[in-house]
C-alpha positions in Angstrom: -17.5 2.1 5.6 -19.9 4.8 6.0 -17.7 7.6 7.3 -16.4 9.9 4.2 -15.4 12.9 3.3 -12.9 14.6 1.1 -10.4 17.8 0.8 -9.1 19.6 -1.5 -5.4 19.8 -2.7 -4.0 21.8 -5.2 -7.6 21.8 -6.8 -7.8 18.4 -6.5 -10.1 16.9 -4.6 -8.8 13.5 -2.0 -11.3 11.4 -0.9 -11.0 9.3 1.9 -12.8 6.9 4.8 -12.7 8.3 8.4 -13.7 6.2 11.6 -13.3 6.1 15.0 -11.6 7.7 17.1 -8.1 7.8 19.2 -4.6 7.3 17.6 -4.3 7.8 14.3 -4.0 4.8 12.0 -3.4 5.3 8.5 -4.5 2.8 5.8 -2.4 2.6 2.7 -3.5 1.4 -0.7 -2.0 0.2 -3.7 -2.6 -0.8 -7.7 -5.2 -0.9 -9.1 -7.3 -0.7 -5.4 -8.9 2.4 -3.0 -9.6 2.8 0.5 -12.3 0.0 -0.8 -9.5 -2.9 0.1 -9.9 -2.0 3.5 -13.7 -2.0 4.2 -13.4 -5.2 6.0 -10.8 -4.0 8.4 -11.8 -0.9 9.0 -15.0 -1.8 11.1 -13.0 -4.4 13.4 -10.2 -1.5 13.8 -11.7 1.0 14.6 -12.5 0.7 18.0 -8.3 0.9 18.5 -8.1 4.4 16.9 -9.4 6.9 14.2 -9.1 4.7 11.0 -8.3 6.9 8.3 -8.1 5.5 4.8 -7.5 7.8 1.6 -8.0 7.2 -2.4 -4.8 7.8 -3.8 -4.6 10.8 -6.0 -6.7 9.3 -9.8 -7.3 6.5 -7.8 -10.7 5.7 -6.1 -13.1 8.3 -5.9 -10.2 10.7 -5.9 -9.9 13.3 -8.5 -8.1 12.7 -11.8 -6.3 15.5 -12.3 -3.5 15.2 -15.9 -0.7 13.9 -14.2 2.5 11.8 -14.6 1.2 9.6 -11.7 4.8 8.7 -11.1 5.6 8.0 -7.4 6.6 11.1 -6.7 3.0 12.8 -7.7 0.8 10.3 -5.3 3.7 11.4 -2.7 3.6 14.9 -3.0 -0.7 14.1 -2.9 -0.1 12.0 0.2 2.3 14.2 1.8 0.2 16.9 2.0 -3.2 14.9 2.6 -1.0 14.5 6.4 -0.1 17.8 6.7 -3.4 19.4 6.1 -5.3 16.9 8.4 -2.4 17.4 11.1 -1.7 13.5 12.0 0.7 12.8 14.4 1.7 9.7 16.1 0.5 7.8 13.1 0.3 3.8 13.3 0.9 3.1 9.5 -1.0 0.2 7.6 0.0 -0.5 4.5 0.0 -2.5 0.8 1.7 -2.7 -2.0 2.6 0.9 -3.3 1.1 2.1 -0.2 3.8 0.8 1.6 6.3 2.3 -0.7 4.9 5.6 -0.2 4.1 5.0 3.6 7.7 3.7 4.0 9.3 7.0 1.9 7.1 9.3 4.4 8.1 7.5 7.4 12.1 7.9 6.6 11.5 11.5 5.7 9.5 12.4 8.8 10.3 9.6 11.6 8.9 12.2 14.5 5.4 11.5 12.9 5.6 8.3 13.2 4.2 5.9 16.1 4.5 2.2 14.3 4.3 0.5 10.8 2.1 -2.8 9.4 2.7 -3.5 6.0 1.5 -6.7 3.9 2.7 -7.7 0.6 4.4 -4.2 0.8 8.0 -3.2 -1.3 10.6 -3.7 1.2 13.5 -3.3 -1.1 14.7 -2.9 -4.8 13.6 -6.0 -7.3 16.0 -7.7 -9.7 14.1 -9.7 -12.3 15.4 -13.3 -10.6 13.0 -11.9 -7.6 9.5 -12.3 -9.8 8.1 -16.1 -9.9 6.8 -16.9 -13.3 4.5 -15.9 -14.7 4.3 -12.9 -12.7 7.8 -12.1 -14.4 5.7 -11.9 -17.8 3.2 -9.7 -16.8 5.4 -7.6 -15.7 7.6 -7.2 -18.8 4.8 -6.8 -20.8 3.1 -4.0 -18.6 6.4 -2.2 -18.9 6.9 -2.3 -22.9 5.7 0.7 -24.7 3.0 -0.1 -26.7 2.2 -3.8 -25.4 1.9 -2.3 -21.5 -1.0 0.0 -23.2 -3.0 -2.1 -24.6 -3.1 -4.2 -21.7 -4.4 -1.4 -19.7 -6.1 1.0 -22.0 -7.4 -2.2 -23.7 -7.7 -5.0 -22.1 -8.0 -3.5 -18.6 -6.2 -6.2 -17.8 -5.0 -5.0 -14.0 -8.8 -5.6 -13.0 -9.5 -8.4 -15.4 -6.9 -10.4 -15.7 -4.2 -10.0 -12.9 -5.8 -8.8 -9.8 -8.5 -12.0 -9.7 -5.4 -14.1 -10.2 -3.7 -12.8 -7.2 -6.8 -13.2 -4.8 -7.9 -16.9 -3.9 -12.0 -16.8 -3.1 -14.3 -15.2 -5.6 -15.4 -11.6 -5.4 -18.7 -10.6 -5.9 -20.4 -8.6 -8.8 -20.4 -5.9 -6.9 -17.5 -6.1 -5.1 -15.8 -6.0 -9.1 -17.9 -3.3 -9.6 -16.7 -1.3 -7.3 -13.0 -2.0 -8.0 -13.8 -1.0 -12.0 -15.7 1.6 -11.2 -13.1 4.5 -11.2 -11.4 3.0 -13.7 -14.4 3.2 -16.1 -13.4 5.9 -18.4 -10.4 4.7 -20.5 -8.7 7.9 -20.2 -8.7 7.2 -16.7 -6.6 3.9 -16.3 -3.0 5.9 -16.7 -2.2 4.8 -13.1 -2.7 1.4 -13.3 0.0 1.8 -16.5 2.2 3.7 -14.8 2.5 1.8 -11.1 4.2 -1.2 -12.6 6.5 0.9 -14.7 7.7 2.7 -11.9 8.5 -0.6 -9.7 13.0 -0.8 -9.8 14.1 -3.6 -11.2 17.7 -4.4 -12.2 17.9 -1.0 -11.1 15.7 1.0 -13.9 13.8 3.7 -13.2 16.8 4.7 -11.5 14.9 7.5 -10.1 12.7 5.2 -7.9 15.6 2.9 -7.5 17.2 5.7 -5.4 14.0 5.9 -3.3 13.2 2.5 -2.8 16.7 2.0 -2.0 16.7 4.8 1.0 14.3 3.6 2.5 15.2 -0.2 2.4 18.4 0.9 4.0 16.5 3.2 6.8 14.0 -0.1 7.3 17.2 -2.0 8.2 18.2 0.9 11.2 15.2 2.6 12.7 13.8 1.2 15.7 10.1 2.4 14.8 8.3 -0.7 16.1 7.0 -2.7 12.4 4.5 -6.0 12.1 4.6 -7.4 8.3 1.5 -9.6 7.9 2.4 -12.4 5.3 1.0 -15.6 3.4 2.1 -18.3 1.5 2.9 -18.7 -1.0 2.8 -14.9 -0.9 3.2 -12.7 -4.4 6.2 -9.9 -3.3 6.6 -11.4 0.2 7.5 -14.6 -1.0 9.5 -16.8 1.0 12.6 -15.7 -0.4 11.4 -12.1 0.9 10.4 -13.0 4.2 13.5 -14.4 4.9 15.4 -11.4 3.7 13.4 -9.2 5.6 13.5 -11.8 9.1 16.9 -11.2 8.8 17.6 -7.6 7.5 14.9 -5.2 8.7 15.1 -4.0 12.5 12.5 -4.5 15.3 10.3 -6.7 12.4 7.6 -8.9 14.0 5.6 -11.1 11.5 2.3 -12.9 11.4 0.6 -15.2 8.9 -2.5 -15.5 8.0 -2.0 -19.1 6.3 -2.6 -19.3 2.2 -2.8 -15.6 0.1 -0.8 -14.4 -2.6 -1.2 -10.8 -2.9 -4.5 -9.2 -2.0 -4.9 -10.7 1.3 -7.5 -8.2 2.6 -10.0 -9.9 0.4 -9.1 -13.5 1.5 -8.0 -13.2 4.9 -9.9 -9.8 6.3 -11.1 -11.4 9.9 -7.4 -12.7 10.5 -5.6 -9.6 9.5 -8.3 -7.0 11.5 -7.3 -9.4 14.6 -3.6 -9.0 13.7 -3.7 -5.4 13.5 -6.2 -5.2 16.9 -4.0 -6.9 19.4 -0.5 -5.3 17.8 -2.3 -1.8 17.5 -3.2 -2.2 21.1 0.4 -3.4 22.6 1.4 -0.2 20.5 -0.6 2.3 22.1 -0.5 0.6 25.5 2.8 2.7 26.2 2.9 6.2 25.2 6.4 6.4 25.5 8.4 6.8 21.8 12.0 6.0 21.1 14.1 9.6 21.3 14.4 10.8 18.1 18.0 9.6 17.4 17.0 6.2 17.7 14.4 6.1 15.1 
């Protein structure tokens, strides 16, 4: 991607790809990634639409201001990242936490909102019987005081340890590099710690809990047209998962892109840039909306 730039927000600075031009679709990230995860996308997407990608806040080459990084901080970031760049009609494309804050931002300002992609995206509140081993270890330990920090302060074990697991092919040197590069600094890791400690399971942080929750609920009801792109055996959208969400969320379509587990831009760009192309496009062919009621 060669098209950056950056704003500032509440003196901190967000930095962000921009491409293209035409509707707006806005690409999501997650732990422990950046607008990076999308470089392979972005080039075969952009000829739907302006393709606009941002690091979230103390993550990519976005400032790192002393925050909590709870979800509430990157939404408040995110939030008014939107407002300031004035997107409307946005086609959302999401992963992981991005979806969770994507979701959260769709329920809370539907009329903004043209249509929502997601992969491997949290659809719903976790109980601990919904984690596969050994995932279900990592994710106790990240979430134990002590233990959780020397695994990221540490061992920087997000980028060394759990993210390779979760993609299939190898990733170059450089591509590594430019994962671990914002995360150089030890002091500058607190979001990877923090992500996984905010995820509700058995209903704890009940703060997020509530959030997650709303939105699952809204997901169910809203007839905001929504394209989940899935593999197997998949790491949150497991079988299990897709089923649940075949069956619960509204106006759902779904596409595979054959074996993945979680970071399936890196294994499977080419399918899911084709995915998103001819969906985008059957989107935007009409530029009719549902009345506001109905979404």
């Amino acid at each position: 991607m060669h098209n950056t730039e950056s704003l500032f927000i509440a003196d901190a600075r967000i930095h962000y790809a921009d491409e293209g031009e035409g509707p707006v679709i806005l690409l999501l990230h997650g732990n422990p990634t950046s607008s990076y995860l999308w470089r392979n996308i972005i080039p075969r997407l952009k000829s739907r639409g302006r393709c606009i990608a941002p690091d979230l806040i103390g993550m990519g080459e976005s400032d790192k201001p002393p925050l909590s990084y709870r979800f509430e901080d990157h939404y408040h970031y995110l939030s008014r990242f939107i407002e300031r760049l004035g997107l409307n009609e946005i086609i959302l494309v999401m992963h992981d936490w991005g979806a969770a804050l994507g979701f959260y931002y769709a329920m809370n300002h539907p009329e903004k909102i043209r249509a929502m992609a997601w992969m491997e995206g949290l659809v719903r509140p976790w109980r601990w019987t919904h984690i596969r081993w050994p995932y279900r270890i990592g994710f106790a330990l990240l979430r134990m005081p002590i233990t959780g920090e020397a695994m990221i302060y540490g061992l920087n074990a997000f980028l060394k340890i759990i993210m390779p697991r979760l993609i299939l092919r190898k990733l170059s040197p450089e591509e590594w590099r430019q994962y671990k590069h914002p995360f150089r600094k030890i002091s500058a890791r607190k979001p990877m710690l923090v992500w996984p400690r905010e995820i509700p399971i058995n209903g704890k942080p009940a703060r997020t809990h509530r959030i997650i929750s709303a939105y699952s609920t809204w997901l169910q009801h809203t007839y905001i047209p929504k394209m989940m792109i899935y593999a197997t055996p998949g790491a949150i959208i497991n079988q299990e998962a897709l089923a649940w969400c075949r069956r619960r969320i509204n106006n759902l379509e779904t596409a595979s892109v054959g074996e993945g587990l979680h970071y399936l831009q890196e294994d499977h760009p080419l399918t899911i840039a084709q995915i998103l192309s001819d969906w985008i496009q059957k989107q935007t062919a009409s530029q009719t909306n549902p009345p506001d009621d109905a979404r």
